[in-house]
DSSP file (Angstrom, degrees, kcal/mol; ACC not computed):
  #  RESIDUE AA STRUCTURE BP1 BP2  ACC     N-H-->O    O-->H-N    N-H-->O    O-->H-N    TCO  KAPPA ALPHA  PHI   PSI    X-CA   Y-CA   Z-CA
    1    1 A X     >        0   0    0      0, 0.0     4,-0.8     0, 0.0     5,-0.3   0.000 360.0 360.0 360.0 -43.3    0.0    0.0    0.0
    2    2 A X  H  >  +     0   0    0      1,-0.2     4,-1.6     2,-0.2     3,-0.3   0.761 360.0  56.1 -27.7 -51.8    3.0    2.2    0.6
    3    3 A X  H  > S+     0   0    0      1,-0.2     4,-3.6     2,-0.2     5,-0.4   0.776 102.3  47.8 -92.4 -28.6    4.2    1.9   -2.1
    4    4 A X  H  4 S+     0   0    0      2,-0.2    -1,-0.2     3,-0.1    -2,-0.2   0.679 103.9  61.2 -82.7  11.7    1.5    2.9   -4.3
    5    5 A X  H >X S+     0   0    0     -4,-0.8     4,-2.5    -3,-0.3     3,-1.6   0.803 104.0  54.6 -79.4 -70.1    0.8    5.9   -2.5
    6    6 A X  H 3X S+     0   0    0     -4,-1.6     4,-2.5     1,-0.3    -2,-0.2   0.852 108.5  42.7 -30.4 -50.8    4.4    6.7   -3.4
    7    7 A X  H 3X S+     0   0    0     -4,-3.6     4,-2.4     2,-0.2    -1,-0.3   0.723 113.9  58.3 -76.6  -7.1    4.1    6.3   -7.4
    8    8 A X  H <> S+     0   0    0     -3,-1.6     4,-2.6    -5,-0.4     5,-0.3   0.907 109.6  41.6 -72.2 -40.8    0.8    8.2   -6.8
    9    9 A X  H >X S+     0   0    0     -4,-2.5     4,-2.6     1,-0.2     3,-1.1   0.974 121.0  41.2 -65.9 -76.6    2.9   10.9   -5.3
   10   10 A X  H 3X S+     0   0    0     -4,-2.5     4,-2.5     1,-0.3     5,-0.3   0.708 107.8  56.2 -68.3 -35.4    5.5   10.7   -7.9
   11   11 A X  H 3X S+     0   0    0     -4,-2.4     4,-5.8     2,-0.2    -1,-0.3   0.991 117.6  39.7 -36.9 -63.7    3.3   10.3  -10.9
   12   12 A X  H <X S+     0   0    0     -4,-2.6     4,-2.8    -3,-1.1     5,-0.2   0.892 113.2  49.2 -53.2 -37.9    1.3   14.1   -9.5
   13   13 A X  H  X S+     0   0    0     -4,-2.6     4,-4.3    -5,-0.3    -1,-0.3   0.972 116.9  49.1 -77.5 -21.1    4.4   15.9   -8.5
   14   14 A X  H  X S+     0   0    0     -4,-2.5     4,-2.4    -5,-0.2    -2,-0.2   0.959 113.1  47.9 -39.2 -85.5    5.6   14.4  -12.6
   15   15 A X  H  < S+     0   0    0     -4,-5.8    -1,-0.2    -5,-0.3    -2,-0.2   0.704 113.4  44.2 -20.5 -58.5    2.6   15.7  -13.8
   16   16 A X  H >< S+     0   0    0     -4,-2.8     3,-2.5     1,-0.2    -1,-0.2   0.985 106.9  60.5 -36.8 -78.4    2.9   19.3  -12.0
   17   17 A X  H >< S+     0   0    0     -4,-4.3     3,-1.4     1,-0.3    -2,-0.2   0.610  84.1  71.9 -58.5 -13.4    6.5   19.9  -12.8
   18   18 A X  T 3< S+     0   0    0     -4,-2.4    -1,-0.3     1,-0.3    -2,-0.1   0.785 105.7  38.9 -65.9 -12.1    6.2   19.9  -16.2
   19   19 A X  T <  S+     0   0    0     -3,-2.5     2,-0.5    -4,-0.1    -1,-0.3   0.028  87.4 111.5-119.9  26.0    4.3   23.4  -16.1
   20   20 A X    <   +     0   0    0     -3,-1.4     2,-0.3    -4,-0.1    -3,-0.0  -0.816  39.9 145.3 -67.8 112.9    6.4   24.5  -13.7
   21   21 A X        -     0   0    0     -2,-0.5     2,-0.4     2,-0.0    -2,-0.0  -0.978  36.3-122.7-153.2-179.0    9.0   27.7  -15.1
   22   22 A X        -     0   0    0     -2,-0.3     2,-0.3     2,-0.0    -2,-0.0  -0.873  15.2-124.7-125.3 157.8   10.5   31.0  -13.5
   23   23 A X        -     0   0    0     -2,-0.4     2,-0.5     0, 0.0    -2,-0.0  -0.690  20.5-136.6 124.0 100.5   10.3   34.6  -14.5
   24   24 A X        -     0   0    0     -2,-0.3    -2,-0.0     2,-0.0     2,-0.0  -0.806  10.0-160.2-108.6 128.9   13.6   36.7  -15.0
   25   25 A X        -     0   0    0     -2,-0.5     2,-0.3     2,-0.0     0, 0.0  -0.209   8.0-162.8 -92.2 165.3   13.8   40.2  -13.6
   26   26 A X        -     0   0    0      2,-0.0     2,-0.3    -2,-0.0    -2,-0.0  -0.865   2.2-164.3-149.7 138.0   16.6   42.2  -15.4
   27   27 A X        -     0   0    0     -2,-0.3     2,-0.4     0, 0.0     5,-0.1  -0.943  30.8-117.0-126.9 137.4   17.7   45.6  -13.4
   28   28 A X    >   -     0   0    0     -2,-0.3     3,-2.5     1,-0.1     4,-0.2  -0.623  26.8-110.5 -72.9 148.5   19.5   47.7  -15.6
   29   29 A X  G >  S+     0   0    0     -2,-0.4     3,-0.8     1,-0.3     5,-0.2   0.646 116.6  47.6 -48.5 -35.8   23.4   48.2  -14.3
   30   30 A X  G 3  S+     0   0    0      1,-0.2    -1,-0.3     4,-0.1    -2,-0.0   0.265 107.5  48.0-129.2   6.4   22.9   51.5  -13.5
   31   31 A X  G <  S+     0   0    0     -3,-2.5     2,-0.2    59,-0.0    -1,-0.2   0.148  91.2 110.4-115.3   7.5   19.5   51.4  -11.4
   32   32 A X  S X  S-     0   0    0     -3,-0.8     3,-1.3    -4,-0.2    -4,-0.0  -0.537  90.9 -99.6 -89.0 138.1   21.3   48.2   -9.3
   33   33 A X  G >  S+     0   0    0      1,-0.3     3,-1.8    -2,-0.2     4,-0.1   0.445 112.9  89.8 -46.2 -13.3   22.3   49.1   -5.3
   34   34 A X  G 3  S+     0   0    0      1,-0.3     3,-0.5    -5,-0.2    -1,-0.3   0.613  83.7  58.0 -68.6 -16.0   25.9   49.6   -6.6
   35   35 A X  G X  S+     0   0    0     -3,-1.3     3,-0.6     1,-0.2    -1,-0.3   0.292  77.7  89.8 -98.5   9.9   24.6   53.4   -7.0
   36   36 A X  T <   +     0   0    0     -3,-1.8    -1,-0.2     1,-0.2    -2,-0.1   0.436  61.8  83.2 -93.1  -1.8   23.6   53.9   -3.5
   37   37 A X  T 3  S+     0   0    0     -3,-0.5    -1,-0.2     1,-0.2    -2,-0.1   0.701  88.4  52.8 -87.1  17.6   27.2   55.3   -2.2
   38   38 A X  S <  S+     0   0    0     -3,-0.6    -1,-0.2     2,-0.1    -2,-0.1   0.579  94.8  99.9-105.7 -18.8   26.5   59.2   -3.5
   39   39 A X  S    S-     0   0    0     -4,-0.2    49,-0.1    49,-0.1    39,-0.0  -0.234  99.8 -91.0 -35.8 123.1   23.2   58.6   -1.2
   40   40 A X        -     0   0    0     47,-0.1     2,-0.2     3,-0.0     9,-0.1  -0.301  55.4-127.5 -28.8 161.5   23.4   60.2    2.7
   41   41 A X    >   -     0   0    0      1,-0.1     3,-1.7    46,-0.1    44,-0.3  -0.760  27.5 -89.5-102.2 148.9   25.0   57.1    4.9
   42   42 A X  T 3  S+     0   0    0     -2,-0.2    44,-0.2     1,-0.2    -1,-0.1  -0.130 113.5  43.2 -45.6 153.1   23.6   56.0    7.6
   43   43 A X  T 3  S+     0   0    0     42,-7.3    -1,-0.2     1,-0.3    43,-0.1   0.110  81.7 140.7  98.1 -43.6   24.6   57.7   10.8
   44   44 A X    <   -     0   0    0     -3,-1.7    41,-3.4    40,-0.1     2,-0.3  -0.257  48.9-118.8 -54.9 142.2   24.5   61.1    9.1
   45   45 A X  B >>  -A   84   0A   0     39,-0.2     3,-1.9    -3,-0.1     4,-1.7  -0.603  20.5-118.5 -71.4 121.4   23.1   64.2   11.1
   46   46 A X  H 3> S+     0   0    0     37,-0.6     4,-1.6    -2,-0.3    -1,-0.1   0.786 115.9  56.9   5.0 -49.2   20.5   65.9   10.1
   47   47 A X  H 3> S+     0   0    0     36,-0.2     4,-0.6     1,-0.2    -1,-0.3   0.754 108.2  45.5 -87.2 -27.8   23.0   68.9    9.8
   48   48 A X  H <> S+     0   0    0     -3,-1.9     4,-0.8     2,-0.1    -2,-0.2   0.616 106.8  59.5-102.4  15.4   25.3   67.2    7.5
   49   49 A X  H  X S+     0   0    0     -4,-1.7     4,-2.1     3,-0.1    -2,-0.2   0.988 111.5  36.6 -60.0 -65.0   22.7   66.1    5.5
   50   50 A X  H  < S+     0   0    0     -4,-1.6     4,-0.4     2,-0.3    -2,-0.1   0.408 115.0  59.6-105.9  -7.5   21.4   69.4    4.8
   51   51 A X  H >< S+     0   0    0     -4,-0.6     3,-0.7     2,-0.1    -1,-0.2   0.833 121.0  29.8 -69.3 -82.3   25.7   70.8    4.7
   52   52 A X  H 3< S+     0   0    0     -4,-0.8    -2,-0.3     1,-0.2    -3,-0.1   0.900 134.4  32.1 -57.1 -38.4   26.4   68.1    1.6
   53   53 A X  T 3< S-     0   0    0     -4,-2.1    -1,-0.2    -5,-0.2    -3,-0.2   0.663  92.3-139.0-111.6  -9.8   22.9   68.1    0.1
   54   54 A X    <   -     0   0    0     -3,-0.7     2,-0.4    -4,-0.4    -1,-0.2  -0.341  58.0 -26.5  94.6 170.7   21.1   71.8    0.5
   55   55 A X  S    S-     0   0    0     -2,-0.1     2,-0.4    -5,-0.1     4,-0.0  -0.569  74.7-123.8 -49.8 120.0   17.4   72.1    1.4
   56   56 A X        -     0   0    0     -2,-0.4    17,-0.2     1,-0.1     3,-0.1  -0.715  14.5-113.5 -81.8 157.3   15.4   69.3    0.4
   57   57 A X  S    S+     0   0    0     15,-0.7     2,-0.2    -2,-0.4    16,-0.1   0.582  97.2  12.6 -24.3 -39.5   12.6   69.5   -1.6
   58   58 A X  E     -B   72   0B   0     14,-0.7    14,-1.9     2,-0.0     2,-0.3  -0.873  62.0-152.2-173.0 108.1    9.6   68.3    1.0
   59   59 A X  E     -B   71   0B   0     12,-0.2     2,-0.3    -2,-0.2    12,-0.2  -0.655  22.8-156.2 -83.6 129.7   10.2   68.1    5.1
   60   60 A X        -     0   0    0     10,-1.2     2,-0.6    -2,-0.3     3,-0.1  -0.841  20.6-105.8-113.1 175.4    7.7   65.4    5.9
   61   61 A X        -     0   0    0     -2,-0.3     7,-0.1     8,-0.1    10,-0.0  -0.747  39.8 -87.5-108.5 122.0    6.5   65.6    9.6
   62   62 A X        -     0   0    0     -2,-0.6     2,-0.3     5,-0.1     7,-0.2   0.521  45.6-168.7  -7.9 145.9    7.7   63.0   12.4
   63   63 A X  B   > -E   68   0C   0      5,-0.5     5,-0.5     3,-0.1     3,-0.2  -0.810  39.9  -4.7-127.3-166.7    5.5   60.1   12.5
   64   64 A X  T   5S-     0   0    0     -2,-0.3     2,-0.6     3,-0.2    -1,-0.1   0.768  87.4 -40.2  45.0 174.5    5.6   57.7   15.2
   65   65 A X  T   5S+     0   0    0      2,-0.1     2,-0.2     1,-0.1    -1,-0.1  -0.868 130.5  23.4-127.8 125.6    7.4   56.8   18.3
   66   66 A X  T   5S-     0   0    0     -2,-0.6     2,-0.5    -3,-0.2    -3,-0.1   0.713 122.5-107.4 -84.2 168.4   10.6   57.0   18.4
   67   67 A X  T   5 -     0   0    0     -2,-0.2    15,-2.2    -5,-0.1     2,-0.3  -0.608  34.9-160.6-106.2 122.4    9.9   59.7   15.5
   68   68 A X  B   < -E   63   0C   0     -5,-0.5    -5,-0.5    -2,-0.5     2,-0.3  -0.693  10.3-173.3 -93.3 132.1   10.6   59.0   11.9
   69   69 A X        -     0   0    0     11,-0.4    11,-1.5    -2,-0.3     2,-0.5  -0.894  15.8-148.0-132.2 158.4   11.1   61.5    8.9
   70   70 A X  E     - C   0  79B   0     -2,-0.3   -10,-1.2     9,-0.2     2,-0.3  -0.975   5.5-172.2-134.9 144.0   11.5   61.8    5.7
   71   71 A X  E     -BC  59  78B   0      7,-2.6     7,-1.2    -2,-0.5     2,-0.3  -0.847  19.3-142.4-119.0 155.2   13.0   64.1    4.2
   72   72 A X  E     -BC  58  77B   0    -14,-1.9   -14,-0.7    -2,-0.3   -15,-0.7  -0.922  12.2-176.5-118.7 137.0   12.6   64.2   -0.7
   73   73 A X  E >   - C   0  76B   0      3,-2.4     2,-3.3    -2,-0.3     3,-0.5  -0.369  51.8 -98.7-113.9  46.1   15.5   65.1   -3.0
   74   74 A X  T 3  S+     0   0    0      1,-0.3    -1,-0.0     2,-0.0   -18,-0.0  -0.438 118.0  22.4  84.3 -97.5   14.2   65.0   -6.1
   75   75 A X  T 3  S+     0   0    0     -2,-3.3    16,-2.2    -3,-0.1    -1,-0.3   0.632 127.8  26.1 -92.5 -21.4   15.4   61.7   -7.0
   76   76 A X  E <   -C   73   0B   0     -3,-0.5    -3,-2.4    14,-0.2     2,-0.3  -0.696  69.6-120.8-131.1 177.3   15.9   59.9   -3.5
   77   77 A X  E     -C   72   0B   0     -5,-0.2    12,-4.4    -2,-0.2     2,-0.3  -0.908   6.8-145.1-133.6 164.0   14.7   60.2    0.2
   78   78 A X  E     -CD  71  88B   0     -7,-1.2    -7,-2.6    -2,-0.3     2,-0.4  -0.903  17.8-158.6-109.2 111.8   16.4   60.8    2.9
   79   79 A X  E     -CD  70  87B   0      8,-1.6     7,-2.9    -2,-0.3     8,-1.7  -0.895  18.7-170.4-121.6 120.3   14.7   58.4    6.2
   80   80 A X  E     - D   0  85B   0    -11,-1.5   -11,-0.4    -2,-0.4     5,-0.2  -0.566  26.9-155.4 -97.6 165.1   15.6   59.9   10.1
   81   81 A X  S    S-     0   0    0      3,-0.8     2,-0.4    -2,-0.2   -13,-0.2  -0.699  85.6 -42.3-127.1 120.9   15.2   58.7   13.5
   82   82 A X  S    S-     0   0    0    -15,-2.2     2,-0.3     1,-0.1   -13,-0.1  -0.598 127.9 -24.3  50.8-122.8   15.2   61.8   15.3
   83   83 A X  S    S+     0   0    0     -2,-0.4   -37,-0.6    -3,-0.1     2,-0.3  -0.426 118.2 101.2-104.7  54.7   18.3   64.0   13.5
   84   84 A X  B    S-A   45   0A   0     -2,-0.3    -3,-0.8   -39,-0.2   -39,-0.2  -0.942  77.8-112.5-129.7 164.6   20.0   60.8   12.3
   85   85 A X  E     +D   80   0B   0    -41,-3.4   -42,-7.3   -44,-0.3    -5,-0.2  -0.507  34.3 169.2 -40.5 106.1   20.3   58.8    8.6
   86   86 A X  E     -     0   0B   0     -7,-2.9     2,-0.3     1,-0.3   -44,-0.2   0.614  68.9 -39.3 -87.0 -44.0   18.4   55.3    8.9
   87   87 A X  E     -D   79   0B   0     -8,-1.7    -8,-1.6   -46,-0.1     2,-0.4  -0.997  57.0-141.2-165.9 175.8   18.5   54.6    5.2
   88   88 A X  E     -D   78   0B   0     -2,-0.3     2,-0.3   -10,-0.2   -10,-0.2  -0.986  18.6-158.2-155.4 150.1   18.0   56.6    1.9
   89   89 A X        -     0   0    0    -12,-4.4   -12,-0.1    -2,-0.4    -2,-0.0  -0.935  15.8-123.2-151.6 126.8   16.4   55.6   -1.0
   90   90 A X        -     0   0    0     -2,-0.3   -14,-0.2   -14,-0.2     2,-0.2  -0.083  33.9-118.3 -59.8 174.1   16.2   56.2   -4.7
   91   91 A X        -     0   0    0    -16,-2.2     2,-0.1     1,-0.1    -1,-0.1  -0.517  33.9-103.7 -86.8 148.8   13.0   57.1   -6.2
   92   92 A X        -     0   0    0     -2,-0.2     2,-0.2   -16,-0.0    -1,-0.1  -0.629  33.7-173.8 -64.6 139.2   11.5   54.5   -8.9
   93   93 A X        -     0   0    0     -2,-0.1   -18,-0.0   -62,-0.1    -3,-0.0  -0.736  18.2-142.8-129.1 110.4   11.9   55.8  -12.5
   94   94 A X        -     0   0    0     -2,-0.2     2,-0.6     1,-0.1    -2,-0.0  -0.142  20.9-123.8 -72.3 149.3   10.1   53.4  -14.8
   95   95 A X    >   -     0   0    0      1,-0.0     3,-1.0     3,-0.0    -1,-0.1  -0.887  25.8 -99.7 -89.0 122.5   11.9   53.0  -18.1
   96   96 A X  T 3  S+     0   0    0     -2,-0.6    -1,-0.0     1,-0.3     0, 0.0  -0.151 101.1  15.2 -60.4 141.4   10.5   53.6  -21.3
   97   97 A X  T 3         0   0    0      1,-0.0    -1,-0.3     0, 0.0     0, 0.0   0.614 360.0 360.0  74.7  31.7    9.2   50.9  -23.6
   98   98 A X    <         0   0    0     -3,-1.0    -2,-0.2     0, 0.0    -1,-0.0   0.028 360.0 360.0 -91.3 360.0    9.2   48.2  -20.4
């Protein structure tokens, strides 16, 4: 009995795999994390954000506890907690004819 419960199994999971396939993402080279070191770093103040980078665009207003912010450059944001760089992140820009 085991064992035809087994080819039963193997027969189905046959059967399955054959429509089984995978999907391939392509990032172009130049939208890939390798572009994130002209980005603030973590760790940065509030005050040298805004020494190296200017005014940003759009001050959003703490949320939360302990209080998170975001600050827009155009192309990236800039993510506090309190006055320091948690992370920064480009903006999406879809490419044409994708």
């Amino acid at each position: 009995m085991k064992n035809l419960a087994y080819v039963a199994l193997c027969c189905a999971f046959a059967l399955t795999s054959t429509n089984l396939h995978a999907d391939t993402l392509t990032i172009p080279i130049g939208q890939q994390a390798g572009g994130q070191q002209d980005l603030p770093q973590r760790g940065m103040s509030t005050a040298e954000v805004l020494r190296h980078r200017g005014e940003p665009v759009r001050r959003h207003p703490p949320v939360g506890q302990p209080p998170l912010t975001r600050w827009e450059y155009g192309d990236y944001s800039v993510y506090f907690e309190h006055d320091r760089v948690i992370h920064s992140v480009r903006q999406h820009r879809s490419v044409a004819g994708n």
